[in-house]
C-alpha positions as CSV (number, residue, x, y, z in Angstrom):
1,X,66.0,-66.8,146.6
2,X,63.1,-64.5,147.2
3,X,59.5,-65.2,146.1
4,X,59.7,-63.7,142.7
5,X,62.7,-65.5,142.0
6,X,60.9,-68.7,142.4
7,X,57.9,-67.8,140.3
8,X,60.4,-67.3,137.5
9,X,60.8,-70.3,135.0
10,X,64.5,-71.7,134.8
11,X,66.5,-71.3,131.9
12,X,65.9,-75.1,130.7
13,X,62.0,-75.0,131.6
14,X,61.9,-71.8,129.6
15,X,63.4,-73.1,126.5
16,X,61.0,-76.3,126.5
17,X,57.8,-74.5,127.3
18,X,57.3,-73.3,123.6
19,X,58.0,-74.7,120.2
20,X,61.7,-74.3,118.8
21,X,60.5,-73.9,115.7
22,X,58.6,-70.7,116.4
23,X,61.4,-67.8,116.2
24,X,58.5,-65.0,116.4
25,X,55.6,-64.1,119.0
26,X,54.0,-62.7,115.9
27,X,54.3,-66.2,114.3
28,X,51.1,-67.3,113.2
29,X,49.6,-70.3,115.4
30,X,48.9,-74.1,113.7
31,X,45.7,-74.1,112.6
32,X,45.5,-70.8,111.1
33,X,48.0,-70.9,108.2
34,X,47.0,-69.7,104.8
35,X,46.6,-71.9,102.2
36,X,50.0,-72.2,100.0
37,X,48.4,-71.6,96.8
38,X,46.6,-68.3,98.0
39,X,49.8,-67.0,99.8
40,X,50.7,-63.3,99.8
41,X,54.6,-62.5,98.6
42,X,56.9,-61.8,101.1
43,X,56.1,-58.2,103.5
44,X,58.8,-55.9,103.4
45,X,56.8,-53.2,105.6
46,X,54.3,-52.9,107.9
47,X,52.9,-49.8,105.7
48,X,52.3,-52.0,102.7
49,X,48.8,-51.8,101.0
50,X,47.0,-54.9,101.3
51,X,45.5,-56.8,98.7
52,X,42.2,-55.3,97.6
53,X,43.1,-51.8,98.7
54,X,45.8,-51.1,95.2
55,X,45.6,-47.5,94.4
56,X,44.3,-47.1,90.5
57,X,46.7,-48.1,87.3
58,X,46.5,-44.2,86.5
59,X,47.8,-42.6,90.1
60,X,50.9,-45.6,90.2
61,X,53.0,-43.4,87.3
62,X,52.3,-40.1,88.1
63,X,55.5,-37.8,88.6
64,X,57.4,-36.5,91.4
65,X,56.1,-33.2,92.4
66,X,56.7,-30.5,95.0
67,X,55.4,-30.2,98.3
68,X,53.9,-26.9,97.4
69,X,52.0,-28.5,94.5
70,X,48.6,-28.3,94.5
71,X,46.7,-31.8,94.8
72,X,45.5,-33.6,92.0
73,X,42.2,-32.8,92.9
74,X,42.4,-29.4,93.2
75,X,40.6,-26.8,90.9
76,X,41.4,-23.2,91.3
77,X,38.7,-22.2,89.6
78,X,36.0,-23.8,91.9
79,X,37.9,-23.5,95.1
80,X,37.6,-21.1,97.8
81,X,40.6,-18.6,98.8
82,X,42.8,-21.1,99.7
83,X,45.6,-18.7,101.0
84,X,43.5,-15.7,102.4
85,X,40.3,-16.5,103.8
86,X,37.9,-13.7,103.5
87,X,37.2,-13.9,107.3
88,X,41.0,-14.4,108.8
89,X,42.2,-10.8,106.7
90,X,41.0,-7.1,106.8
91,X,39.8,-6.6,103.5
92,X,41.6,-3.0,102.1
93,X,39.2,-0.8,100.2
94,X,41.3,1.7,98.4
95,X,39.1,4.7,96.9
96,X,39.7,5.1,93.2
97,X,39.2,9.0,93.4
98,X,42.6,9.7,95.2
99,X,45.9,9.6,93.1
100,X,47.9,6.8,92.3
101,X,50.3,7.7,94.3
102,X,48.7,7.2,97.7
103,X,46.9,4.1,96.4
104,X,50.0,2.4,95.4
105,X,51.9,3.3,98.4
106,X,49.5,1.3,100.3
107,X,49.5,-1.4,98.3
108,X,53.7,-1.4,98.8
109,X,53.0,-1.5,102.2
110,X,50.7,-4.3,102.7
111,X,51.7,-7.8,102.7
112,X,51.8,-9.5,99.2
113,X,49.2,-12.0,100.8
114,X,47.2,-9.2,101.9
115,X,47.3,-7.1,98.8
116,X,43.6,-6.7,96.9
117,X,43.6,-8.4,93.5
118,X,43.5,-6.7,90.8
119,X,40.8,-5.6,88.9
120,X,39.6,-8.1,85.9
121,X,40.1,-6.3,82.5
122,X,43.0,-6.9,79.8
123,X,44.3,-3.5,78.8
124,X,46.7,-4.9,76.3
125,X,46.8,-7.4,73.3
126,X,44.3,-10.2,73.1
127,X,45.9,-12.9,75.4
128,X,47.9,-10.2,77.8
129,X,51.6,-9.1,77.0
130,X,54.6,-10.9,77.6
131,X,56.1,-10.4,81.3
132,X,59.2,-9.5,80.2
133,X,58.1,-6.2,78.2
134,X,56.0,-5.4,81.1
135,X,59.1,-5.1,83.5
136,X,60.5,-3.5,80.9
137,X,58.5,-0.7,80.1
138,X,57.9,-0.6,83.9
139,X,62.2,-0.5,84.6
140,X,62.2,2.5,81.8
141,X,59.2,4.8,83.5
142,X,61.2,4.1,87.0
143,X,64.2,5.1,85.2
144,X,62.9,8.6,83.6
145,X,61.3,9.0,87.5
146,X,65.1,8.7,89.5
147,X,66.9,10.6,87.0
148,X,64.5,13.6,87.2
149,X,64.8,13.5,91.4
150,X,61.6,12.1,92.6
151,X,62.1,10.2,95.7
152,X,62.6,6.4,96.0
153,X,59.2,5.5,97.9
154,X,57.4,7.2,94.8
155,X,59.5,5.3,91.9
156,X,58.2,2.3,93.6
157,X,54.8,3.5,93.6
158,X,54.8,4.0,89.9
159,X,56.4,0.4,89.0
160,X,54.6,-1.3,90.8
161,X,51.6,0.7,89.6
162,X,52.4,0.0,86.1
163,X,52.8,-3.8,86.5
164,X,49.6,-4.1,88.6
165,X,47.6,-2.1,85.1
166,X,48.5,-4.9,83.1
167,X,47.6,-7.7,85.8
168,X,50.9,-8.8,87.1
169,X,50.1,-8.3,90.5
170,X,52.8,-10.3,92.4
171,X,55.5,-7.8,91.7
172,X,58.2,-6.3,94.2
173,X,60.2,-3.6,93.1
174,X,63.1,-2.4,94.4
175,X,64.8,1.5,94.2
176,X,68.4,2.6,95.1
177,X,70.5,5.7,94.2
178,X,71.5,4.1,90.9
179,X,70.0,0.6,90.1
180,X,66.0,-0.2,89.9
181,X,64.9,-3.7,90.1
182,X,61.7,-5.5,89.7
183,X,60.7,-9.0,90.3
184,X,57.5,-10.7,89.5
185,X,56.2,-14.1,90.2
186,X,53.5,-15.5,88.4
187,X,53.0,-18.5,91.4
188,X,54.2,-19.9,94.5
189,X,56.2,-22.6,92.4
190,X,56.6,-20.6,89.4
191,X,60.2,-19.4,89.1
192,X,59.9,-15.6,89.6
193,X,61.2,-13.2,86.7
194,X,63.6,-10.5,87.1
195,X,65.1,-7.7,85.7
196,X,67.2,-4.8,86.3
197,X,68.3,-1.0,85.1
198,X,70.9,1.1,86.2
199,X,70.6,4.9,86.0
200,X,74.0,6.2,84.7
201,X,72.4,9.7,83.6
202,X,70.4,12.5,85.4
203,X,69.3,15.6,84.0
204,X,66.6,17.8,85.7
205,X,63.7,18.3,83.6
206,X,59.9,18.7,85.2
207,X,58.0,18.9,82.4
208,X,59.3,15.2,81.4
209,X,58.5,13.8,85.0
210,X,55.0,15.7,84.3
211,X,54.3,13.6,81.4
212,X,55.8,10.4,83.0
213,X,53.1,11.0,85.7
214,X,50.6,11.4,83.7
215,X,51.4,8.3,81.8
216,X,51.2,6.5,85.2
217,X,48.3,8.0,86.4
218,X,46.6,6.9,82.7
219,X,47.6,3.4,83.1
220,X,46.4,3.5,86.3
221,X,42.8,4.2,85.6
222,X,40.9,1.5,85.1
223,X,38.7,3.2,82.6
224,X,41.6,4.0,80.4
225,X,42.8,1.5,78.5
226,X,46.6,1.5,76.5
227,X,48.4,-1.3,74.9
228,X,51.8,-2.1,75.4
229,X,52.7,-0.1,72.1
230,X,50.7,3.2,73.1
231,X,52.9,3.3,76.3
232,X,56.3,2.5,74.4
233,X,55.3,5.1,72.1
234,X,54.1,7.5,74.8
235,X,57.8,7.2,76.4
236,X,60.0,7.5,73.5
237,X,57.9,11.0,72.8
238,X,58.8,12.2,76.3
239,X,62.8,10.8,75.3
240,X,62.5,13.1,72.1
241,X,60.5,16.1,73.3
242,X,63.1,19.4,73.6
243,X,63.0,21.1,76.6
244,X,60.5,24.2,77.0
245,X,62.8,26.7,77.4
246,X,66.3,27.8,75.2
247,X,69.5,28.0,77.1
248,X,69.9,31.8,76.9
249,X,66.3,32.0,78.6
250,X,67.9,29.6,81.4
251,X,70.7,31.8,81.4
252,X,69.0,34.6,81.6
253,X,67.1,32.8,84.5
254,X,70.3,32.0,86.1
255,X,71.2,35.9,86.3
256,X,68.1,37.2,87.5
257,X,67.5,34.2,90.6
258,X,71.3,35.5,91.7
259,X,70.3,38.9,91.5
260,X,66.9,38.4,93.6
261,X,68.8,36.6,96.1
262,X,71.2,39.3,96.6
263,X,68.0,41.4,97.4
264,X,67.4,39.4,99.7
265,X,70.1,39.6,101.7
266,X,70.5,43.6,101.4
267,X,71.6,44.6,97.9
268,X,70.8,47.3,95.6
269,X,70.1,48.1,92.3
270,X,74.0,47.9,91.5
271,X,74.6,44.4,93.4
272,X,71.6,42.9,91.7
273,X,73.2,43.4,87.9
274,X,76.3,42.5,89.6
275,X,75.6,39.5,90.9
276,X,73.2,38.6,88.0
277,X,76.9,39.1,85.5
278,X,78.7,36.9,88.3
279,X,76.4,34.2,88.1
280,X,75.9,34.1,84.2
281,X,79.3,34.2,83.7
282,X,79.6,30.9,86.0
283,X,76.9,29.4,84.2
284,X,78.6,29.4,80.6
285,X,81.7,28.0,82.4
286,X,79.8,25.2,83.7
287,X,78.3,24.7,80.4
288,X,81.5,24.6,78.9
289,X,82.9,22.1,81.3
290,X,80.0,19.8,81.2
291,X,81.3,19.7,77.1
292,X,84.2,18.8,77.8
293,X,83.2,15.9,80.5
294,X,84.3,17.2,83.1
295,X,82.8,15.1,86.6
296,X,79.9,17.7,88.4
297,X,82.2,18.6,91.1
298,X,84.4,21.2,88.9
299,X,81.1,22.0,87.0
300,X,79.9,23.8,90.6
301,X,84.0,24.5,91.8
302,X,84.2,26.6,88.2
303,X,80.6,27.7,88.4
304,X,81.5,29.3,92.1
305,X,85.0,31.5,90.9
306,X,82.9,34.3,88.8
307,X,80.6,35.5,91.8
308,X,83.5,34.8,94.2
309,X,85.9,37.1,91.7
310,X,82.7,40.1,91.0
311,X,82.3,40.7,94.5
312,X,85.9,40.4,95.5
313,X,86.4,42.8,92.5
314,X,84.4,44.9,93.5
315,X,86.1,45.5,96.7
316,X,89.2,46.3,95.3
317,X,87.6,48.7,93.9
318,X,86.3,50.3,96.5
319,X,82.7,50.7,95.2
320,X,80.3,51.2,97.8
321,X,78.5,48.2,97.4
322,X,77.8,45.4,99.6
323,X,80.1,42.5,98.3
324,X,78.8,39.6,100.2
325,X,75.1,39.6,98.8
326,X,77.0,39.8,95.2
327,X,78.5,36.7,96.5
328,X,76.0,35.2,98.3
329,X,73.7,35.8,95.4
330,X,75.2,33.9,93.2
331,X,75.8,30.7,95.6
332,X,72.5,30.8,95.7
333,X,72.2,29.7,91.9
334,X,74.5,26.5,92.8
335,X,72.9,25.1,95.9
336,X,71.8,21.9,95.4
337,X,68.2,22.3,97.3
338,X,66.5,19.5,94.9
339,X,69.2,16.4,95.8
340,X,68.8,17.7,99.7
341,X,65.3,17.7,99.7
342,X,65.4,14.3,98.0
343,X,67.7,12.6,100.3
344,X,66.1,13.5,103.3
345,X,63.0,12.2,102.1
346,X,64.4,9.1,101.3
347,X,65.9,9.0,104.8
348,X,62.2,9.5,106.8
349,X,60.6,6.9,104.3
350,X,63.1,4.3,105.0
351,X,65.1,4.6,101.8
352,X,68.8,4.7,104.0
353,X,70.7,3.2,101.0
354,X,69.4,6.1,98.3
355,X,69.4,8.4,100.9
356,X,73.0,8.0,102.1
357,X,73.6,7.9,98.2
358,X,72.4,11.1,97.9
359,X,73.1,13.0,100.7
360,X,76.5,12.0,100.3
361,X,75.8,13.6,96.3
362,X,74.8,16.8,97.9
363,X,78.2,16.6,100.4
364,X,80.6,16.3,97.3
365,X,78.6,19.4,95.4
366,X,79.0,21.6,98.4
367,X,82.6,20.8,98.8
368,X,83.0,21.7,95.4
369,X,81.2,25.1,95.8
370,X,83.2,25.5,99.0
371,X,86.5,25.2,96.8
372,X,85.6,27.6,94.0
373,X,84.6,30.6,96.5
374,X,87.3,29.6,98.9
375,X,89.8,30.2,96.0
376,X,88.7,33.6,95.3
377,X,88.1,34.7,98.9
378,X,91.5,33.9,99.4
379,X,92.9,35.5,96.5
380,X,90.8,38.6,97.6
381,X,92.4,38.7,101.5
382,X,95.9,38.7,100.3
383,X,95.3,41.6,97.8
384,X,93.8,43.6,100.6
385,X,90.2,42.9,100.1
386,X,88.2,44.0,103.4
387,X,85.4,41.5,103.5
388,X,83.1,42.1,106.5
389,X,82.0,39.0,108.0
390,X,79.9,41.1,110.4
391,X,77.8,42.3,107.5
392,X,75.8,39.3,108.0
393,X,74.1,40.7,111.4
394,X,72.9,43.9,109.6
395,X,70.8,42.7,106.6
396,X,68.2,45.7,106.2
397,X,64.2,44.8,106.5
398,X,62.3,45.6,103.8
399,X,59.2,43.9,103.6
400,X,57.7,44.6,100.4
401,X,61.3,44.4,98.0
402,X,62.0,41.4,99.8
403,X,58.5,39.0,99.0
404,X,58.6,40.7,95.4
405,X,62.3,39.4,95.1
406,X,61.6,35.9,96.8
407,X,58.9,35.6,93.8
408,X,60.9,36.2,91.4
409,X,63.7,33.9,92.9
410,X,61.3,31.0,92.7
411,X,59.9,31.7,89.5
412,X,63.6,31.8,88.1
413,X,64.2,28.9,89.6
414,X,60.9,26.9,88.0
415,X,62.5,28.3,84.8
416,X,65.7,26.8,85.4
417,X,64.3,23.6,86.4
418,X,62.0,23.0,83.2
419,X,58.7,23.4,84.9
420,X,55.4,23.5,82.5
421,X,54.3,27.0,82.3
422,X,51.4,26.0,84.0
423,X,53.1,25.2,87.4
424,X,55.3,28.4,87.5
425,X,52.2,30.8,89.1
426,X,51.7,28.4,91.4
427,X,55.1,27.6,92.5
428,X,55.7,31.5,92.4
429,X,53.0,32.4,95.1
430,X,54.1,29.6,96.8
431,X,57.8,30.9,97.4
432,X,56.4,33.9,98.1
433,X,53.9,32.9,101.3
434,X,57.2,30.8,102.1
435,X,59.1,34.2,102.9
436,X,56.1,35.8,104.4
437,X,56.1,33.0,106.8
438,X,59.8,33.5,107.7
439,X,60.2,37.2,107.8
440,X,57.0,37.3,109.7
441,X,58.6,34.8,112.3
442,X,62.2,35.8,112.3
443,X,61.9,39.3,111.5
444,X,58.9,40.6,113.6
445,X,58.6,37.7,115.7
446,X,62.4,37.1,116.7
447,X,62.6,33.4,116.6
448,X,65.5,31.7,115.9
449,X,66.5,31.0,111.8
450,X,66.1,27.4,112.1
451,X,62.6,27.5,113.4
452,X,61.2,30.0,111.1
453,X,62.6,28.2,108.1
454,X,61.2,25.0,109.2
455,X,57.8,26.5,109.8
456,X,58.1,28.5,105.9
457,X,59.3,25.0,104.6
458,X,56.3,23.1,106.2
459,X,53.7,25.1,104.8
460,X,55.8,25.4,101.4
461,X,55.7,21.2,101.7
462,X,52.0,21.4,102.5
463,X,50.9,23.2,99.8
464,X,52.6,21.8,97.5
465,X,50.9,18.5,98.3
466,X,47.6,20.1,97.7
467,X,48.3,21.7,94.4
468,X,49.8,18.1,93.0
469,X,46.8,16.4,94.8
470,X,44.6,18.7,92.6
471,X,46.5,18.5,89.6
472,X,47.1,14.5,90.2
473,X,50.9,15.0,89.8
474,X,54.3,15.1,91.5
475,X,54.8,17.4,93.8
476,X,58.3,18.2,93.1
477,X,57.8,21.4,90.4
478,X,55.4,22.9,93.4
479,X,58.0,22.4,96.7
480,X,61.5,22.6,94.8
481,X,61.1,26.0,93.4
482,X,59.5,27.6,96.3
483,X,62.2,26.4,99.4
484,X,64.9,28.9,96.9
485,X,64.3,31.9,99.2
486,X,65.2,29.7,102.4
487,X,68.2,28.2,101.1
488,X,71.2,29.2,103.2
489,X,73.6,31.3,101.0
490,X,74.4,33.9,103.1
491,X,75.1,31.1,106.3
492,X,77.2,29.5,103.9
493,X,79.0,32.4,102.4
494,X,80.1,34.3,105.9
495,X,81.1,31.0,107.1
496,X,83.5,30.3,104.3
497,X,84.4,33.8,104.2
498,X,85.2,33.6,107.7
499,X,87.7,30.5,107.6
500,X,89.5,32.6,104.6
501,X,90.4,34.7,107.2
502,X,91.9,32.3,109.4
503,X,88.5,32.6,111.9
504,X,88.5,28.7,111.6
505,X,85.9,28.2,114.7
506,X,83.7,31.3,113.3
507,X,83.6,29.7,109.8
508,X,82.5,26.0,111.2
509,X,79.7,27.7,113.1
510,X,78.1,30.1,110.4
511,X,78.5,26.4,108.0
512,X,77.2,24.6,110.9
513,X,74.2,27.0,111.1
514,X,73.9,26.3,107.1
515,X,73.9,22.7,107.6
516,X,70.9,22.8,110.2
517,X,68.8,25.3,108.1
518,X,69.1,23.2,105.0
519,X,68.2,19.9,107.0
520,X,65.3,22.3,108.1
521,X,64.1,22.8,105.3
522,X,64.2,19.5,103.9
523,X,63.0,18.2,106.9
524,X,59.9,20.5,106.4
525,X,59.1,20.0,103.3
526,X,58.7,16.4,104.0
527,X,56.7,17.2,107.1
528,X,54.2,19.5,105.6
529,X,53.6,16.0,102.5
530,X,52.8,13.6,105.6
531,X,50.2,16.1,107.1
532,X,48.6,16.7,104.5
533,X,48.5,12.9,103.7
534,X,47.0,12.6,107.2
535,X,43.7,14.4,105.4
536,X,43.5,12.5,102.3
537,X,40.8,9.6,102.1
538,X,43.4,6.9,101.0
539,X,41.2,3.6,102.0
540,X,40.3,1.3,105.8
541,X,41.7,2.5,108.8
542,X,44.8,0.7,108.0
543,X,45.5,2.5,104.7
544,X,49.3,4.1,105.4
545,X,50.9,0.9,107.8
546,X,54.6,1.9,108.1
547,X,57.5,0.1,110.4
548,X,57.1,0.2,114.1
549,X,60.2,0.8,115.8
550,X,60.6,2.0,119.4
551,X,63.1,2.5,122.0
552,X,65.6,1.4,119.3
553,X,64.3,-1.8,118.3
């Protein structure tokens, strides 16, 4: 055995060496036992609460609560930030004298946590309205804003600008193509509230999204101060109000932007009243099948035959006339510029759901435009028409017909879009230093189409900007109206023209060549907004955070 082996008791000597009574080391030794008629019960855990140490009566019943409950002792009124300290966050000044729409797009995207409270202040009632009426009336404004093709990131804007005037500032809405949500919660344990609108009907009226803006913009001062019922009542007169113009005058207007375009492209006197019938012509036929219920597709498929059928008519006929700006004239009355410009705007803001939504809108319009003039071209080829595709290379340069026409194309097409008579001198000079531009860079300078258009549409987005900055309202009635002169008709016509006549390969690259100018000009627009956002005083350094994303992740 070795030496530690013998320093060890044996198994017998072990057993006698303590008491068997004792079963536990922690057994308390003779001598020191308590006295049996001061004995505590029985311990159960070694976490018990001795005696002496018994919480109060009061704290033994309270209720189960959650573990994001505040204490007992905790008093929101006399205690400090208690979620964001003052010296762990950047505090975000936003300057009251810039528009709402900047001020809210900050506030979208900051943090909720880092979000400045709103003001103090009741607007409303005595005792504040009732939430749900709130998301209501905010769900309704958001509604009016989607339906007259403002872009996602600035329907957001406005809700969340409207709950934040009447104090509920833990609000999160949410925008797509066709449904607008909003959420609000009044705690972190209060169960949040939400509610939801679907946008089943669109119509394009500017002088409505005026007034919607300037609704917004009211609640959104804190000086001003409407009720519930005042902005109910506001909205249902914007729901009521007529449009400012009679349909013959936007008739008339459709004639008369068909028969600038053709100018544009190289017509005379005779293809400007000939395009101008064309297009009117296709506008009552649209009307007519938007009264019967027909889906948008046919509207622009019927709304394309009469320019198609004038110019291939005219051929026929052998009038000396240039056929393809009769036709391209009157595409230009159908191209759906607005829903492109919008999509693409919702693409670059991050919008990818409404965006897809709506570019995939503008596919299914074009293919329906494609149809109707494909139907007549072809009708035309077989009966001998001879339709030049080569006539697009030799569009005549005349400087001085061509701005005046461009005017009048955007000034047309303010009229057809409901603008305020107010907007349609801007929006008018605007088209027109939007074809300067162009012609002075294609024409003069010889740079390529798709440059110069995305130069004209930069400037035409920039200005824009500036004149709704100024006049604290969207910027839609100055942009939309002014990119007309750059939209690719005649691209679009000689490319369909040419797959008519079997030229399959010819025809995908004159509408490839459409497709890039259109995403050119959208593209521009957009462009020209963020710069001149980059010289607005919005707030901190920090005022316009956006996602981060490079090399793909």
């Amino acid at each position: 055995m070795t030496e530690a082996e013998d320093r060890k008791p044996q198994s017998d000597e072990a057993r006698t060496a303590f008491d068997p009574e004792i079963t536990s080391e922690f057994a308390i030794p003779r001598g020191l036992d308590v006295p049996r008629g001061v004995a505590e019960p029985e311990t159960t855990s070694e976490f018990a609460v001795p005696d002496g140490l018994d919480p109060p009566q009061g704290a033994a019943h309270e209720a189960e609560g959650s573990a994001f409950s505040p204490p007992r002792t905790y008093d929101a009124r006399t205690a400090p930030a208690a979620f964001t300290p003052a010296e762990g966050i950047q505090v975000v000044s936003l300057t009251k004298d810039v528009p709402w729409q900047d001020r809210m797009r900050t506030m979208l995207r900051l943090p909720v946590t880092e979000r400045p409270a709103p003001e103090p202040g009741p607007k409303a009632e005595e005792g504040g309205p009732a939430v749900p009426r709130v998301l209501d009336l905010t769900l309704r404004i958001g509604e009016l804003l989607l339906a007259g093709g403002e872009g996602a990131e600035d329907v957001e804007a406005a809700m969340f600008a409207v709950c934040r005037s009447y104090g509920l500032d833990r609000c999160e809405p949410n925008v797509t193509f066709t449904l607008l949500s909003i959420s609000y919660q009044p705690s972190l344990v209060d169960d949040p509230v939400t509610a939801s609108r679907t946008v089943r009907r669109r119509g394009t009226d500017y002088t409505r999204l005026a007034a919607v803006f300037q609704l917004v913009d009211d609640l959104s001062d804190p000086e001003t101060h409407i009720s519930l019922e005042d902005a109910y009542r506001r909205l249902a007169e914007m729901r009521r109000n007529r449009h400012p113009y009679p349909t013959w005058v936007l008739t008339a207007a459709t004639g008369l932007l068909a028969g600038a375009a053709s100018v544009l492209v190289g017509g005379d006197v005779i293809v400007f009243f000939a395009a101008a019938l064309g297009a009117m012509l296709g506008d009552r036929l649209a009307w007519l099948s938007a009264a019967r219920g027909l889906p948008e597709f046919y509207q622009f498929t019927v709304a394309a035959m009469p320019p198609g059928a004038v110019g291939v008519a005219l051929t026929l006929a052998h009038v000396d006339v240039r056929a393809s700006a009769v036709i391209t004239g009157g595409l230009f009355a159908l191209l759906p510029g607005r829903a492109l410009v919008a999509g693409v705007q919702d693409g670059l803001t991050g919008f990818y759901i409404t965006a897809a939504a709506r570019l995939l809108e503008v596919m299914y319009l074009f293919v329906g435009i494609v149809v109707g003039v494909l139907v007549m071209l072809y009708f035309g080829v077989q009966l001998g028409a001879q339709l030049n595709p080569e006539a697009a290379l030799s569009i005549a340069e005349r400087p001085v017909v061509q701005i005046a026409a461009s005017m009048l194309l955007s000034l047309t097409f303010a009229v057809l879009l409901q603008q305020e008579r107010a907007t349609v001198l801007a929006v008018t000079l605007n088209g027109g230093v939007a074809w300067c531009v162009y012609g002075a860079m294609h024409f003069a300078g010889g740079l390529s189409p798709v440059a110069s258009t995305a130069v004209a549409a930069g400037l035409v987005g920039l200005f824009g900007q500036l004149l709704s900055r100024y006049r604290y309202a969207s910027a839609l009635p100055y942009t939309t109206a002014a990119i007309g002169p750059l939209l690719p008709g005649s691209a679009t016509y000689f490319g369909l023209l040419s797959i008519a006549q079997n030229d399959v390969n010819e025809g995908l690259g004159s509408l490839t060549q459409a497709a890039a100018l259109a995403m050119a000009i959208a593209i521009g627009v957009n462009l020209g907004s963020e710069i001149s956002r980059l010289f607005l005083r919005v707030g901190s350094a920090g005022r316009r955070k956006a996602a981060k994303r490079t090399r793909g992740f």
